[in-house]
N, C-alpha and C positions, 0 to 999 in steps of 0.2 A: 861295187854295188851288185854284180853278176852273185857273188859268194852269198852277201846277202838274201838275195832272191830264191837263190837256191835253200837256202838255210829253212829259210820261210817256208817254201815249197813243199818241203819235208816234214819240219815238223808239222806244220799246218794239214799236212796230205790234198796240199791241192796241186792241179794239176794245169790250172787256166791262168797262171801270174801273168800279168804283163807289162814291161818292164819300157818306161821312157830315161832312155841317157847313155851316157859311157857306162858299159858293162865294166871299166876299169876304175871308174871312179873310185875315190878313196872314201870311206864313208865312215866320219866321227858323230856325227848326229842326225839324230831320225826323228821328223814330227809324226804322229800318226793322228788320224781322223778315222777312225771304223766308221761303220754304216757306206749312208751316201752322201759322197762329199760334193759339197756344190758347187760353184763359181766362190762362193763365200762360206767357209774358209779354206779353202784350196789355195785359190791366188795368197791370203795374204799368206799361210803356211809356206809358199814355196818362194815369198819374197823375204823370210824369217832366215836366221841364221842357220837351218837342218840345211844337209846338202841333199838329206832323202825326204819324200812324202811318201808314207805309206798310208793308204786307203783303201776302201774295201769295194767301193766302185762311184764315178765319177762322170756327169756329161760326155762327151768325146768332142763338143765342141765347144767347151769352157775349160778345165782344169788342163787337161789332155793335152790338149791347144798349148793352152800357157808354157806348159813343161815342156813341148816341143819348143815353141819360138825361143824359150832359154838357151837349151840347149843350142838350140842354130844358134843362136847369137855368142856364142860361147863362154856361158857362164857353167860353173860347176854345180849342175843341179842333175834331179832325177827321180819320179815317180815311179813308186810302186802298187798295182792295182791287185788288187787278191779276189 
């Protein structure tokens, strides 16, 4: 996911990514949501088959949220914020 985000970073030219997960994870599929993503659909994207969510920005105490408590719980998940 780390390489990812980096990828993104660059070409994108941004310089504010922030990244929820294992910076090792392996990453075969990506859902994205541009804009602003909400509580809905955030959650169900990140209960979908992608192991990444990328969006463009996100509550911090709804999506945010979510992709942390995964991660603690140790599922292979991980948000990308741009």
């Amino acid at each position: 996911m780390l390489a990812l985000a980096q990828e993104l970073g660059t070409k994108l030219d941004d310089k504010t990514l922030r990244v929820v997960g294992d910076p090792k994870l392996a990453v075969t599929t990506v859902a994205a949501s541009f804009g602003n993503t909400a509580q809905m659909p955030g959650i169900a994207l990140l209960n979908g088959p992608a192991e990444v969510v990328l969006c463009g920005y996100a509550h911090e105490w709804e999506t945010v949220e979510y992709a942390q408590d995964m991660v603690a719980a140790g599922l292979k998940k991980g948000l990308i914020l741009l």
